[in-house]
C-alpha positions as CSV (number, residue, x, y, z in Angstrom):
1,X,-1.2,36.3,-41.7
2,X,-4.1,33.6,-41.0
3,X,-5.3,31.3,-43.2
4,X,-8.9,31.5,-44.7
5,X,-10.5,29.3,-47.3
6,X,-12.6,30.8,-49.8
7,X,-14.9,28.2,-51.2
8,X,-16.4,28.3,-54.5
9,X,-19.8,27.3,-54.0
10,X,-22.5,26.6,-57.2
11,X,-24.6,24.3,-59.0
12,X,-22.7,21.4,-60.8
13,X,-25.1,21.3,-63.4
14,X,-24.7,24.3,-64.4
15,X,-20.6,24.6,-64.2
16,X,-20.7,21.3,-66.2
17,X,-23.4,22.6,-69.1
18,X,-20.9,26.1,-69.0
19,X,-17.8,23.9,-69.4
20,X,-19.0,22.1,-72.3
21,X,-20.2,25.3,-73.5
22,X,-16.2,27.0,-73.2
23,X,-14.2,23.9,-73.8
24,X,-15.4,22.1,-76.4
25,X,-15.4,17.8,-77.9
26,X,-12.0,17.3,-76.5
27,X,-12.7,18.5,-72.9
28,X,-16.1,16.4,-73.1
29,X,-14.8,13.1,-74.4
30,X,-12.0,13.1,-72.1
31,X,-14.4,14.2,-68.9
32,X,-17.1,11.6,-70.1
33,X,-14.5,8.7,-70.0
34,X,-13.2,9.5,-66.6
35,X,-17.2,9.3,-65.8
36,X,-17.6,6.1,-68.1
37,X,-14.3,4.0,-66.3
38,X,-16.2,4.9,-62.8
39,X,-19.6,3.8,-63.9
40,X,-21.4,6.5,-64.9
41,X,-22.4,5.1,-68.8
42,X,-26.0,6.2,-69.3
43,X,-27.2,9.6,-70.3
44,X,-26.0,12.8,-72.0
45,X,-22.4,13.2,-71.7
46,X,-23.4,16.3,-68.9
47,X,-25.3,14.0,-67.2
48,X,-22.7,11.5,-67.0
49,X,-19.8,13.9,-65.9
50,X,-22.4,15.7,-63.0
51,X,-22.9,12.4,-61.5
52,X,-19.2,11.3,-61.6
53,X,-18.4,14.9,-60.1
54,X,-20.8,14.8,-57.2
55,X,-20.0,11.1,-56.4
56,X,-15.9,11.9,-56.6
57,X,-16.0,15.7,-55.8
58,X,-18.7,16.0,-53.4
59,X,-17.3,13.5,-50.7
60,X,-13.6,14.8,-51.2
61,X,-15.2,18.8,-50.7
62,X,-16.7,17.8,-47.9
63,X,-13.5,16.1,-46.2
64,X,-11.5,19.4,-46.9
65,X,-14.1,21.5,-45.5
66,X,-14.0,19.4,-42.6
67,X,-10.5,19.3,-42.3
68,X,-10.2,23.3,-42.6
69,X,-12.7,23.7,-39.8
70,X,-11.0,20.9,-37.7
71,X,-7.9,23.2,-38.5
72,X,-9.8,26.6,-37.4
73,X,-9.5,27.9,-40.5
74,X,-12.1,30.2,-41.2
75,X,-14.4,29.3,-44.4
76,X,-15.9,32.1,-46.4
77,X,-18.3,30.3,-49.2
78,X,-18.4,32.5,-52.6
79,X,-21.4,32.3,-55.0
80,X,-19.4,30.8,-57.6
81,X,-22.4,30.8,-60.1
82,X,-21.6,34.6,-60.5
83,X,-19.8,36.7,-62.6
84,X,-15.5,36.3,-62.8
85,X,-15.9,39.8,-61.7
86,X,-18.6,39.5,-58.9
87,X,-16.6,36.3,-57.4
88,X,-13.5,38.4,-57.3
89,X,-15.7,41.4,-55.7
90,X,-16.9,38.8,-53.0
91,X,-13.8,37.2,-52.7
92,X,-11.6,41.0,-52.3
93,X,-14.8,42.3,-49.3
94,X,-13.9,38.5,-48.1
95,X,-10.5,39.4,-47.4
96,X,-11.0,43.1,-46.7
97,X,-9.5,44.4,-49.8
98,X,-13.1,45.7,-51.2
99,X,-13.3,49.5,-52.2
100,X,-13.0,50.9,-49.0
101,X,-9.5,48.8,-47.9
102,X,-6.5,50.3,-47.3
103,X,-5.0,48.6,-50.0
104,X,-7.1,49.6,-53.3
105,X,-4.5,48.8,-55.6
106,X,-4.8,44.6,-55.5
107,X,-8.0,45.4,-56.8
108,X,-6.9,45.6,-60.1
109,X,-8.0,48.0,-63.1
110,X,-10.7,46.5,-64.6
């Protein structure tokens, strides 16, 4: 088997705002200190925790993309912005396990 890297690609705005939505107070306190100790101290707590994500995630994201090329993995981007369901149907045609694979059954039931 080869390697591939399926990146989750989407909008860190919006993650955050959906996160804070799911998880609650103790998921936001604990994600706006992280972004407080690096600096990030003015603004709504989403705005705080975006701009300590894309200053600490973006530059690391970018080094492991680079690295995975470097290594000739291949690098499928997924519209993570979607559905659960419609990043596992992207991910699945990806990997050429969509409807018409020959293995139908790691697609799951539902």
């Amino acid at each position: 088997m080869d390697p591939v890297l399926l990146d989750l690609a989407g909008d860190v705005r919006t993650t955050t705002e959906r996160a804070l939505a799911q998880r609650g107070d103790v998921w936001a306190k604990r994600y706006a200190r992280i972004a407080s100790d690096a600096g990030h101290t003015s603004g709504r707590i989403a705005e705080r925790i975006v701009a300590w994500s894309r200053d600490q995630l973006g530059g690391l994201r970018e080094q492991e993309l680079a690295a995975m090329r470097s290594a000739g993995w291949p690098i499928v981007e997924l519209d993570a912005m979607a559905s659960a369901a419609e990043v596992l149907e992207q991910a699945l045609d990806a990997l050429g396990l969509g409807p018409n694979a020959a293995f139908p059954s790691l697609r799951g039931t539902g």
